[in-house]
N, C-alpha and C positions, 0 to 999 in steps of 0.2 A: 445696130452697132457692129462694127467690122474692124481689122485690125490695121485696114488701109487708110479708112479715117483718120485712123489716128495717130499714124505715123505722117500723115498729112499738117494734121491739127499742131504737133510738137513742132513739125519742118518749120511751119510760120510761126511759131514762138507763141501759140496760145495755151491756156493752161488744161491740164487735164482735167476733168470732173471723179471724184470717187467712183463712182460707177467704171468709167473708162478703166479706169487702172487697174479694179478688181476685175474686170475683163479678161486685160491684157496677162496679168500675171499667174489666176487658175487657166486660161486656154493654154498659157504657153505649158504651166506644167503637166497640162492633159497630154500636150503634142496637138491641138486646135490649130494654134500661131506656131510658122515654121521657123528655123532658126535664121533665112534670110531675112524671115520678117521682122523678127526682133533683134534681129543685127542692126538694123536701116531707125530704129526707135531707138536702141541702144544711142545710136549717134546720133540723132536728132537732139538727144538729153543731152550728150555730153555736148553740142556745140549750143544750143538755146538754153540748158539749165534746165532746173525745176524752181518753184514756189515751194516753199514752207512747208504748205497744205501738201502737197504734191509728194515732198516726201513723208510726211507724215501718212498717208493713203499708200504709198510703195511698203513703206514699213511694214505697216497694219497687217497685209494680203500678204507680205513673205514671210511673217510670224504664223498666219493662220496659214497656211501652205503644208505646217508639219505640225508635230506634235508638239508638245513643252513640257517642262519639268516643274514639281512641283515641290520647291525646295522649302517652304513655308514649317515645316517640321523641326529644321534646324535652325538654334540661333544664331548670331552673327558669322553670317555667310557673305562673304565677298568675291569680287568675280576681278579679274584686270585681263587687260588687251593692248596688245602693242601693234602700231600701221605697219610694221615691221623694216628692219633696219639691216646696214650688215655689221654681225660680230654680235647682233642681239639676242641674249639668252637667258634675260632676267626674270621670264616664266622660271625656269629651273632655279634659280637661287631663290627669288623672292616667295616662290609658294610655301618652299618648307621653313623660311622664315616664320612668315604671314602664318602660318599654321601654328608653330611653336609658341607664338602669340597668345593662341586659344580662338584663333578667329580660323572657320571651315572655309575652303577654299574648295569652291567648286569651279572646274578649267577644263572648256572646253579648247583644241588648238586644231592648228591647220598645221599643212605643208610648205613648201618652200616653191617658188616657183620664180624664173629669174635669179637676182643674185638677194633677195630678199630670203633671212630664213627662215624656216618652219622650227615650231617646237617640234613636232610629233618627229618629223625627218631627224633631230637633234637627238632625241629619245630612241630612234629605232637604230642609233649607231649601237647601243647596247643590245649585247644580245638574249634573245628569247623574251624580253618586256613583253606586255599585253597592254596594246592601248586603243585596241578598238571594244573598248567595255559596253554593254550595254544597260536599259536605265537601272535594273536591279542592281546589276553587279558596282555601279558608279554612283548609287544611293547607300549603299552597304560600305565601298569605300571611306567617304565622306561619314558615317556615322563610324567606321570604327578607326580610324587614325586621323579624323581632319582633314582630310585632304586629297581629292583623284583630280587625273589627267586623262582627257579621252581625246580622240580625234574625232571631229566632227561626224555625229551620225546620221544615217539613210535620213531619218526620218525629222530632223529637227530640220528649220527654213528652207523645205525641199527647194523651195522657188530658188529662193540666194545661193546655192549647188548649182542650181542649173545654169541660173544666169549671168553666177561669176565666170565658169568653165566660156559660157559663151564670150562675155568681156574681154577674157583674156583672148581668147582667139581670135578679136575683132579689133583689140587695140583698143578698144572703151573702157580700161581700168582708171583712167586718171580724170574720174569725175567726184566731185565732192557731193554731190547727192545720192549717185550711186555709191561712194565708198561708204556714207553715215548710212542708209539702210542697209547697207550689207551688213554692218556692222553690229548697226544696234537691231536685226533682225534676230541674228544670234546669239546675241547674248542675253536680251529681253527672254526670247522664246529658252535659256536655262533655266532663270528660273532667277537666281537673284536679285537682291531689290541695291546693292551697292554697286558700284563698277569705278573700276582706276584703268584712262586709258592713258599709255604711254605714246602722245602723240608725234611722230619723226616728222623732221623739218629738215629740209638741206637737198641735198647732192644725191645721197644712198637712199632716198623716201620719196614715196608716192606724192607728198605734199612738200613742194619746193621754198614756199613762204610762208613767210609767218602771218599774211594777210590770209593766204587761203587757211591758214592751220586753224585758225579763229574763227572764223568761218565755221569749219567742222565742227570743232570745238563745241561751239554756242548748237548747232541744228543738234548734235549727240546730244548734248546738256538736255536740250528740250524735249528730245525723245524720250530722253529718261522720266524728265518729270512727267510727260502725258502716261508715261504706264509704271507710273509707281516708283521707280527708280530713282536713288540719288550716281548721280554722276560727276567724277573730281576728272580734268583733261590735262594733264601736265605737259609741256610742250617742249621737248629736248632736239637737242643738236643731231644729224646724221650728215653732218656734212664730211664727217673723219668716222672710221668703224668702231665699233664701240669694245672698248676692253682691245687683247693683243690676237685670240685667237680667230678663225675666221672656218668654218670648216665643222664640218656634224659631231663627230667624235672629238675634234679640239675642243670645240665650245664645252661638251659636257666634261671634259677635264678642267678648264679652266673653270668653269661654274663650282667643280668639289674643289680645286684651291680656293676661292672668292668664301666658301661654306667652312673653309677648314684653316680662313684668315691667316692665308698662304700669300697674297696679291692683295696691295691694296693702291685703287687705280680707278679710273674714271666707271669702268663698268661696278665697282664697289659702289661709289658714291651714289651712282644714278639708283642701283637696288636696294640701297637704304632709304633715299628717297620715294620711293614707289611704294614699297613697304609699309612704311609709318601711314602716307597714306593711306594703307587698306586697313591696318589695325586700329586707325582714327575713325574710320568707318564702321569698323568692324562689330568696335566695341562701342564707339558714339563719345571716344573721349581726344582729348585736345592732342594736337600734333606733338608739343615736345614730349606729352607722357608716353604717346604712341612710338617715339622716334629712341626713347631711351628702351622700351620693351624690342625691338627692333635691336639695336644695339648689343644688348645686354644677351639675347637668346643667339647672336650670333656668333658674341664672345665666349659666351658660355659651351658651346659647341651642341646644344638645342637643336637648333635648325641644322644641322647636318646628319646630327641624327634622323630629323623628321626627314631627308630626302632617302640617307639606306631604306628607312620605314615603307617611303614611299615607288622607293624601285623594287624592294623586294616581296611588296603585296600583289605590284604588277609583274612579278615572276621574272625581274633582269638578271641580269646574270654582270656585275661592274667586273668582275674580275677580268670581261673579256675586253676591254677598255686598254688598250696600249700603244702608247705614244709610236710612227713608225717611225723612221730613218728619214731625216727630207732628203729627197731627191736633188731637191736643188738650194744654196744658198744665190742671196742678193747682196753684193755688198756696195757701197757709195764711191764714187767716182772720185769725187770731188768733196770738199770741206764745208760744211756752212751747216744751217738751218735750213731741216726738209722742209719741202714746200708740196707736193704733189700727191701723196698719200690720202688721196678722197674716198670717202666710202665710196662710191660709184666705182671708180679704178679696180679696188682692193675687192669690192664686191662681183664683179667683172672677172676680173683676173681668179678670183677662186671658182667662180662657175666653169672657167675655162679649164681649170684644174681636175674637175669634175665632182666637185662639192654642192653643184647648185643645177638645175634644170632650166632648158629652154626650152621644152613643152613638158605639160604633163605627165607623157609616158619616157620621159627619161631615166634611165636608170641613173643614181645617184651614188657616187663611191663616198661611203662614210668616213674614210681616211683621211681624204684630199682636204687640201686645205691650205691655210696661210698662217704662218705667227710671226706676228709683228717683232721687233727688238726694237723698233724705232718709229714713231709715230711724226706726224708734222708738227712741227717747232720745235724736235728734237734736234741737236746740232751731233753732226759725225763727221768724223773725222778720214777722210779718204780710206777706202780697206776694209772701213768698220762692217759688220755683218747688220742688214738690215732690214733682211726677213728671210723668214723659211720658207720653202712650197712642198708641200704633200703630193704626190700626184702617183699614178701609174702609168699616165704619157709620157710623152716624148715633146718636151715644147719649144718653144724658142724660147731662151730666157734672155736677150738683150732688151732689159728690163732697166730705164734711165732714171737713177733718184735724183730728183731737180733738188738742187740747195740754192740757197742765197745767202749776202753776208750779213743782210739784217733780219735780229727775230722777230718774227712777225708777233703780232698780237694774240695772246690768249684765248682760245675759244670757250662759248660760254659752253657749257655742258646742260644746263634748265634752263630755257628763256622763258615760264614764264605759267602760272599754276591758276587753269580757269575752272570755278565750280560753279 
């Protein structure tokens, strides 16, 4: 067996065998299979696909790859994941929800890369936080307040580290069976038996349709069930940013208004929604009883608590949290209903601002950023201010808001809840 075979074997759209794959994915992480080699597989997948089986056997080898957690000690433990979106930041409201629930919340998160954001990136605007925990310290969290936040470690789907870094460098992220083992490699090998994924659709997401979304959907679902796991896939809009802020330090201000039932607005909605489902899991009881406990601990001011709880077990320091000065205003040209304001654009334009990364080792200004005042199918009125930028460049800001005289239609916010 060789690695040329089998970049051969994908090239003609044949299927791999279990053997092959466990191959492929311990050589690669020995350093056996070189990184051109499995750039040239990389893409063989992404233009032929995989079988079912195919991902299921990828999965398997980038679970056993690292180590796992063995979260079996706590009860109603629930896990959620978002493909990630821009303006997405319902890790941070929804866990200290979910927690005040009474349901543990064990959260593993990534970085930001692109105009896609990272929790952990979101988290390190605060300063002095500790969220590289390791397994004691992030097992001890979880039993004494309900609830930790780590950044993915050394040792958990070593494989899936390795050969997202490669993905990204080779332009192979936007495959559907590479994105459900990444996926469900990581969050299987935490250890939870429930998961709520927040699936993006649109313009700002990795998955453009809602054919492919289903798709994911249904391969995750299955994953789940082969290893124990119940998995809910809700499938929401990114084709506009979500909530108004956009930017690492914005997002976690707006996340403590959204906690401190300061803003109530589409990034509300969708983390009530999210919510109820992990506390329906959580606890194994019906959606509306879940959705009023949800409500009520957030009315209550519960879950705000559980986030101070939760930043100051990780050592943050919120008080260094301070809105800066924007640099530049956007105001509307013209009168009408905005029409252009795409997550893609908004997500764009803030990387450019320096909130978002276009490789890995970019450095990230936790400042930068965007706040919305007017979203698409807002009507303004020529003058009106229609968003902020954070920045410490120098940019061009001839920045054109498109209006029209008719409102356009309502966009849905969930299209559509597969378990």
């Amino acid at each position: 067996m060789n690695i040329i075979d089998i970049i051969l074997k994908k090239k003609n759209k044949l299927e791999l065998s279990e053997e092959e794959i466990k191959y492929v994915v311990e050589n690669y992480v020995n350093d056996n299979i070189k990184d051109y080699q499995m750039s040239a597989l990389l893409m063989a997948i992404v233009i032929q696909d995989m079988s079912n089986d195919e991902i299921n056997y990828l999965t398997k080898y980038m679970i056993n790859s690292g180590s796992t957690f063995d979260l079996s000690k706590f009860d109603h433990v629930v896990d959620k994941h978002s493909t990630g979106g821009v303006g997405d930041k319902t890790t941070l409201i929804i866990s200290p929800i979910v927690s005040a629930c009474g349901v543990k919340v064990a959260k593993m998160s990534g970085r930001a890369l692109g105009y896609t954001g990272g929790t952990i990136d979101k988290l390190e605007s605060i300063k002095n936080i500790k969220l590289n925990l390791d397994e004691e310290e992030f097992m001890n969290e979880i039993s004494d307040i309900g609830l930790a936040i780590t950044s993915q470690t050394k040792d958990i789907a070593i494989a899936d580290k390795k050969i997202y870094a490669l993905r990204d460098a080779t332009g192979t992220v936007e495959s559907i069976p590479l994105i459900a083992s990444s996926i469900m490699s990581k969050k299987i090998a935490m250890g939870s038996k429930n998961l709520v994924i927040d699936l993006k659709v649109g313009k700002g997401a990795l998955i453009k349709n809602l054919e492919d979304a289903r798709r994911l959907a249904n391969i995750m679902i299955d994953l789940g069930k082969k290893n124990n796991m119940r998995v809910v896939c809700i499938l929401t809009n990114m084709d506009i940013p979500l909530g108004n802020n956009i930017g690492n330090s914005l997002e976690v201000m707006e996340a403590i208004d959204i906690l401190k039932n300061k803003e109530d607005n589409d990034l509300k909605t969708l983390c009530i929604t999210l919510a109820s489902y992990m506390v329906k899991l959580g606890l194994d009881i019906e959606l509306e009883d879940a959705k009023k406990m949800v409500i009520n601990n957030l009315n209550n001011g519960l879950a705000y608590n559980k986030f101070i709880e939760l930043i100051n077990y990780q050592k943050g320091d919120l008080s260094s949290l301070k809105k800066q000065e924007a640099k530049y205003v956007i105001k509307a040209t013209s009168s009408g209903y905005i029409t252009n304001l795409t997550a893609d654009f908004i997500g764009k334009l803030a990387m450019h601002l320096g909130a978002g990364r276009e490789n890995m080792k970019d450095a990230i200004d936790y400042d930068a950023g965007v706040i919305l005042h007017k979203k698409n199918g807002d009507y303004v009125t020529k003058g009106d201010i229609v968003m902020s930028l954070f920045t410490k460049k120098d940019i061009n800001t001839n920045i054109e808001i498109v209006t029209t005289n008719e409102k356009p239609m309502e966009e849905k916010l969930i299209y559509e809840v597969i378990s």
